[in-house]
N, C-alpha and C positions, 0 to 999 in steps of 0.2 A: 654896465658891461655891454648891453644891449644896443646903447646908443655908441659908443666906441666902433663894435663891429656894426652898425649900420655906418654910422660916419667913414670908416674905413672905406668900407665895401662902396658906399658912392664917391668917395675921393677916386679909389683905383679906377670907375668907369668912368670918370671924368678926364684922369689924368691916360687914359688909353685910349680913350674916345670907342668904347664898345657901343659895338649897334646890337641891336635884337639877330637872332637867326631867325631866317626865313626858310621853312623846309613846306616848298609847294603852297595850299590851301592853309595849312594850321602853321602855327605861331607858335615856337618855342623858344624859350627864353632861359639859357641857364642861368645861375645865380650872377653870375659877374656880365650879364650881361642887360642891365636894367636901365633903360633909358629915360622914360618919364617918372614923374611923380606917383603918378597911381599904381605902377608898378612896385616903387620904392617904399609905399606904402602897404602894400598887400606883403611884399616879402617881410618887412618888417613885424607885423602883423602877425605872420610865420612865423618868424624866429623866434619871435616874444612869445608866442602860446610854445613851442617845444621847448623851450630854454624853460618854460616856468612849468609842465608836466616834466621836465626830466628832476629838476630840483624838487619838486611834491614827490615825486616815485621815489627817490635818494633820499630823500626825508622821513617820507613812511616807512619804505627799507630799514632803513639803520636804526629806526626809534624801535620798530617791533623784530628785529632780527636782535638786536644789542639794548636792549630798553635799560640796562644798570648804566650804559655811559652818560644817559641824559642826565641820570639823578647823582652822578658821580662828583664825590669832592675828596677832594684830596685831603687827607685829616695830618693836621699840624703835629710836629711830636710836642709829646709834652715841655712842660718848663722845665721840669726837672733836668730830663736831659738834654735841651740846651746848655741849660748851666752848668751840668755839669762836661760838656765839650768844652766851655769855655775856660774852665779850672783846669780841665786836662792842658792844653793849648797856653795856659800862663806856669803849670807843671814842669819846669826846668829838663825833665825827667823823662817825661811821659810828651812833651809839647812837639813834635813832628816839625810844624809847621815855622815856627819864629826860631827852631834850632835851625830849618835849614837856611832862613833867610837871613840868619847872623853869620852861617857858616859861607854861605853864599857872597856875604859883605866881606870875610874875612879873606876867603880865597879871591877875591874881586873876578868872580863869574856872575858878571853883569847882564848876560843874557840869558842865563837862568833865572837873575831874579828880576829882569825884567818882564818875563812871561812868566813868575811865579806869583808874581802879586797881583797880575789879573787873573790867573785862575784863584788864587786866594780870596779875590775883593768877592768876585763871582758866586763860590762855592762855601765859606766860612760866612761872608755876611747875607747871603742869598739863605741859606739852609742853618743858619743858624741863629743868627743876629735876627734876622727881619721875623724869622719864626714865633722866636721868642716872644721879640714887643708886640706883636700881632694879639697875641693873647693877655697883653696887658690891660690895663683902664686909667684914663685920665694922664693926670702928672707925670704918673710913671710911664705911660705907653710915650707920653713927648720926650720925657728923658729920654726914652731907648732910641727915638726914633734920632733924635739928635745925635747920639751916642754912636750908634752905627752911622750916618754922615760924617761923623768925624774920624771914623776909622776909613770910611770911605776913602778919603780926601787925602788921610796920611799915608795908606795905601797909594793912590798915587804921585804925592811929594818923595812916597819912596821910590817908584819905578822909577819917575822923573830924577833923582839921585843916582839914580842904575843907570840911565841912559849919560846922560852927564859923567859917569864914571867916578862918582863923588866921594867915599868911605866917611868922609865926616859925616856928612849930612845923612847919607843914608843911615848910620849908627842913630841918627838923631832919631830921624823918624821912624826905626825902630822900635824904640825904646817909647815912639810916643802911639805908638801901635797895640805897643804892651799897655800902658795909661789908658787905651780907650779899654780894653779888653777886661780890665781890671775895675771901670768905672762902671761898664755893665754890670759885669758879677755884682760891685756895689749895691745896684740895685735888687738884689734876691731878696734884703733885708726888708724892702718896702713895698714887696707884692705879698 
């Protein structure tokens, strides 16, 4: 960042052609006005020792003002309730989200479910899926990982359906949305 605003800062005296001020006897010289090397050098020199005292002070600051965000993690939910989001979610009943993206296919409001299957890919496979296989081991954590890529993908074979205006295809990959969601849960038996 340092070298950006020095770079800058001598382009612009270059490209203005700034000379030094001359005030009587003494030599002042504001920032943009830096002509030679050893000038461009001493400012530099400046900005690098304040740039790097103000990030130590910001640093110190916030470690001993806030000292829990340093050691802070974000704790995954358990498995259980993943999978169990995911049984709700394949729950005919109870399933929010593939009720409304069937109802969405049915009514052909393609722009609804064109921006629902990115907030879905987002927020179901972000907060739930990746959660999940995170806390897996081995075989099974590849399976998930694969598992959630492929709902990934069918997720957007279904926007891409939406945007096209397609009701066949989109039903398709619905249904193969449900398949990934269902091959997950599969997996509960083998963690």
């Amino acid at each position: 960042l340092m070298r950006v605003v020095l770079i800058l800062t001598t382009v612009v005296c270059h490209l203005f052609a700034f000379k030094p001020i001359v005030f009587r006897n003494s030599y002042v010289r504001p920032v943009y006005c830096i002509s030679d090397s050893s000038d461009r050098k001493a400012f530099s020199d400046s900005i690098t020792k304040h740039f790097s005292k103000t990030i130590i002070s910001f640093t110190i600051l916030t470690t001993s003002v806030f000292p829990f965000a340093v050691y802070a993690k974000s704790e995954l939910p358990s498995v259980e309730k993943c999978f169990g989001a995911i049984e709700k979610e394949l729950d005919p009943t109870r399933g929010e989200s593939l009720q409304r993206i069937g109802a969405d296919i049915q009514n052909d409001n393609w722009d609804d479910l064109k921006l629902f299957t990115r907030e879905y890919d987002a927020g179901f496979r972000g907060g739930v899926l990746k959660n999940a296989w995170k806390q897996f081991e081995g075989d099974v954590q590849k399976s998930g990982i694969e598992i959630t890529n492929s709902f990934t993908f069918d997720l957007i074979a279904l926007n891409k359906a939406a945007r096209n205006k397609d009701p066949v295809e989109a039903k398709r990959r619905l249904e193969d949305v449900r398949a990934d969601l269902q091959n997950f849960l599969d997996l509960k038996s083998k963690i």
